[in-house]
N, C-alpha and C positions, 0 to 999 in steps of 0.2 A: 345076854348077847349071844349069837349066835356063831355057830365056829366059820360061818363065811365071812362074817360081818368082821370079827376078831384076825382074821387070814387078813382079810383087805387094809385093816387100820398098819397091822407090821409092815405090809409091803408097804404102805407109805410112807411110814418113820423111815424105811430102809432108803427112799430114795432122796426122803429128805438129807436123811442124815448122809447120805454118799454127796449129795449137792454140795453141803456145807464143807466137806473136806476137801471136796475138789476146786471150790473157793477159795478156802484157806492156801490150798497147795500153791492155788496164781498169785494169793495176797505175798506169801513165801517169796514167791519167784521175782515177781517186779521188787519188791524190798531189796533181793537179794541184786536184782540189777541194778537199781537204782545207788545202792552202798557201793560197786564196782566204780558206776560213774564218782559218785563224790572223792573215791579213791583216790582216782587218776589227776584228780582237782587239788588235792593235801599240798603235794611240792609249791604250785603254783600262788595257790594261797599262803603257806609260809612264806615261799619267795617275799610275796608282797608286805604280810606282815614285816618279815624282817626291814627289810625296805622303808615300809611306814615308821617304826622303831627309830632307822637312824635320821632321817628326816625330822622326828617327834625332839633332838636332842638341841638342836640350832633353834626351834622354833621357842621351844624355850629358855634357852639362853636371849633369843630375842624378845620375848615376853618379858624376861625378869630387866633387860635393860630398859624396855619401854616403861616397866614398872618404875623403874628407877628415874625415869624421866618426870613422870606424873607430879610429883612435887613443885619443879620449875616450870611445868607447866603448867599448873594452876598458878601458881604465885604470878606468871607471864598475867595469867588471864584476869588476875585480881589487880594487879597494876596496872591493865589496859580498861579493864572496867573502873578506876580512880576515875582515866581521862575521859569517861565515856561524859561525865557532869559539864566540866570546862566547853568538852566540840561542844554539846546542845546548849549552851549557852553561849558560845561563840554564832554558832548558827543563827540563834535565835536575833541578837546582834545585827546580822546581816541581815535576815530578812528584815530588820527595821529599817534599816538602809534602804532597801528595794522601793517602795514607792518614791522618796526624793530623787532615786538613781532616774526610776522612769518619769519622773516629772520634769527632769534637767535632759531627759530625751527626749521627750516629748516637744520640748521648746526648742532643740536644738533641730529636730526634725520640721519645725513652724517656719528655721531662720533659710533653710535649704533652697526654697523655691528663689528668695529673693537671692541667692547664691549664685545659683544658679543660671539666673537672669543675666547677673553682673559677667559670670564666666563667659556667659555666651556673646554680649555686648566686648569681652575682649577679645574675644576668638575671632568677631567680625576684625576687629582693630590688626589683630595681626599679620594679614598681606600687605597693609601701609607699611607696617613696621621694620617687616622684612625688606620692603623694597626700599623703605629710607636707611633702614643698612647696611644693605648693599652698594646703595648712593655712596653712603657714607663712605664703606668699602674701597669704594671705587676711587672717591675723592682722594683718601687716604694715600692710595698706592698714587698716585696721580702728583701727589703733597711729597711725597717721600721720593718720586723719580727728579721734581724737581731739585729739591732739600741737595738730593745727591748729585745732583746738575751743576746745581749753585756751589756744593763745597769747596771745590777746586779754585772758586772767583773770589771767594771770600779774603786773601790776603790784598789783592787788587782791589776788591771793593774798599777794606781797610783805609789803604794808602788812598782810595779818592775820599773816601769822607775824610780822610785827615789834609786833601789838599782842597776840599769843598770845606772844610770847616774854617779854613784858614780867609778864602776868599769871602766868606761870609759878610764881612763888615762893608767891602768895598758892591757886594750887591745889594745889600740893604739903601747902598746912598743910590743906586741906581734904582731902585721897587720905590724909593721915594721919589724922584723924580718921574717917572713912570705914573706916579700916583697922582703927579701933579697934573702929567699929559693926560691920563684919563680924566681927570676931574675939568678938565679945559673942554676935551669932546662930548663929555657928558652932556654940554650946554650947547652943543652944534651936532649933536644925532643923534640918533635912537638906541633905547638899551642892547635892541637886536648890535645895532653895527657897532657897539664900544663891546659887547660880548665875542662877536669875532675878532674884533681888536685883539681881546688879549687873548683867546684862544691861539689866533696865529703866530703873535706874540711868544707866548709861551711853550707852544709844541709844535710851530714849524719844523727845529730842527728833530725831531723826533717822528714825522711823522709819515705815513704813504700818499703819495700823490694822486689825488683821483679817489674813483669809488676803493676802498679798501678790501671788501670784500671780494668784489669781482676781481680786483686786481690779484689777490692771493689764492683766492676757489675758481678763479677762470670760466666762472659760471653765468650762463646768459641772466637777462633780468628778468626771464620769466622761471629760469632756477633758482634765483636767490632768492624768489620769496620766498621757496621751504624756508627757508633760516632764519631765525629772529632775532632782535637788536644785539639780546643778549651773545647770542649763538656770534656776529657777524663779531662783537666788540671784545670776543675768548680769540677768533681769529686773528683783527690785529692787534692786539696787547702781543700775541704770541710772536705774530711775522716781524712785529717791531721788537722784542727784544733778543730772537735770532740774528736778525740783520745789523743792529746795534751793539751786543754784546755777546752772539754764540760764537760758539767755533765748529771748523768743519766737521759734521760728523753728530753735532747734537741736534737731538728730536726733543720736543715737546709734546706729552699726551693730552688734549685739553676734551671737557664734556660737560654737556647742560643738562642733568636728569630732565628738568620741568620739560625741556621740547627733544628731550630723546636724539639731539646732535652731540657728536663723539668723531674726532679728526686727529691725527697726526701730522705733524708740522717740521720737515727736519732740513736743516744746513748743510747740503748737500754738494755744495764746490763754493770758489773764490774768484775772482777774477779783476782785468783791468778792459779798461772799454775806449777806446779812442774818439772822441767826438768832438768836431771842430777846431783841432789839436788843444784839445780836454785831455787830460785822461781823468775818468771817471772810478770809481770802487762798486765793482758788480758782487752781488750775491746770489745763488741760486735755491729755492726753497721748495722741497717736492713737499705737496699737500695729497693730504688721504681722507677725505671726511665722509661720514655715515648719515644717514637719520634714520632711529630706531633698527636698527643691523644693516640697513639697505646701503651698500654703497652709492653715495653720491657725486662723489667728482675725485680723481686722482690725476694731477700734472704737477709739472717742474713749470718752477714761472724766475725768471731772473730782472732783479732790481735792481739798478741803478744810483748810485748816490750824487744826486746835484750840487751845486755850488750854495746853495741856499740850504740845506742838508737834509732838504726830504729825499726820500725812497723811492725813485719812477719807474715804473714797468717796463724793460727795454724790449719793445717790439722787433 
């Protein structure tokens, strides 16, 4: 080798070798920086350690008591697995039940429509129902205003059926002779005229003179056809036992669902009447009567009592 060739090879170990230390020297340098950093880090991380330490002393005391649980809690788990056999065959049970259940639904779901039917067939039924107890309602308070009418008469009533009951025998001799007289006419007129025989007979003294109704509702005869037999025979049943047996001041409420008439009927004064040097027993009766809410006729009408002992309209 030559001394050139030999001169060249050193100078390049030399720079090699300067490379290498001046590497090492920055390997040095970051180490040494980087051991500064982890320095300033020691506190921070004991800190924590410590920290973890005391935290690490709880955890295991609650470790050791969980441990100390583990016993009863399998034993829990080994008693609850016993019953696990009994539920599946309880279950098991039940579901054998389940198709009888759906078969008894099934048919109870078949009987619904005709149920249903019937419900509806009542539901139609019930505006009648209501309205016949409302009637009824109606009747009631109507039953109860007289009931309470009547109480006060009731000692007087008493005392005449006990002097009606006493005359009893001597009318009997006379409804037999009467029996005789009908059965005589019987043979010289017609059942019409032995019918108002005793009609007359037997409720003259009780009764209103002339048309009844007109005489009581003051209504033309082309008004009193609203009214029906029924309707006109609640009017004098009524007129007739104010004028016969009220007193001043009592009302009667009378009504006939079937024709929707509804009246008030009340004894309203007393009086005496002079006629033909008569003196007569007057009565005054204000009438209110309705059909279906509408009112129909409200006046005062005064009667008269004849010698004969019907009721006359005193014009």
């Amino acid at each position: 080798m030559t001394d050139t060739a030999k001169s060249g090879a050193q100078l390049f170990a030399t720079y090699v070798l300067s490379l290498a230390m001046f590497a090492l020297a920055a390997a040095l340098i970051y180490f040494a920086y980087e051991v500064s950093r982890v320095s300033t880090q020691i506190p921070d991380i004991l800190n924590s350690v410590d920290h973890t330490s005391e935290q690490v002393g709880p955890i295991i005391s609650e470790v050791v008591e969980i441990r100390d649980l583990i016993p009863d809690i399998l034993h829990e788990v080994e008693e609850t697995r016993k019953l696990v056999p009994p539920i599946l065959k309880e279950v098991e049970q039940a579901r054998l039940q389940i198709p009888p259940i759906l078969k008894e639904v099934e048919q109870t779901r078949q009987q619904i429509p005709p149920i249903l039917k019937e419900v509806e067939a009542v539901r139609k039924e019930v505006p009648a129902v209501l309205k016949s107890a409302d009637n009824a309602s109606y009747a009631v308070v109507v039953m109860s205003k007289e009931i309470k009418a009547t109480r006060p008469l009731v000692p007087e009533i008493l005392k005449e059926v006990e002097t009606t009951r006493e005359s009893i025998p001597p009318l009997l001799d006379r409804a037999d002779a009467m029996i005789d007289r009908a059965r005589v006419a019987g043979q010289e007129a017609s059942s019409g005229a032995v019918s108002g025989f005793f009609k007359g007979l037997i409720t003259t003294p009780f009764t209103l003179v002339g048309d009844a109704g007109k005489a009581v509702t003051g209504m033309s005869d082309e008004e009193i056809k609203q009214l029906t037999q029924k309707d006109l025979d609640l009017i004098e049943t009524t007129a007739l036992y104010l004028l016969n047996n009220g007193v001043k001041g009592e009302a009667k409420e009378i009504s006939n669902p079937d024709s929707g008439f509804s009246a008030t009927i009340k004894l309203v004064s007393e009086s005496t009447s002079e006629e033909d040097f008569t003196t007569m027993e007057c009565r005054t009766l204000f009438y209110d009567g309705y059909k279906n809410g509408k009112r129909l006729k409200t006046v005062n009408r005064t009667f008269c009592k004849e010698e004969g002992g019907g009721w006359d309209l005193d014009l």
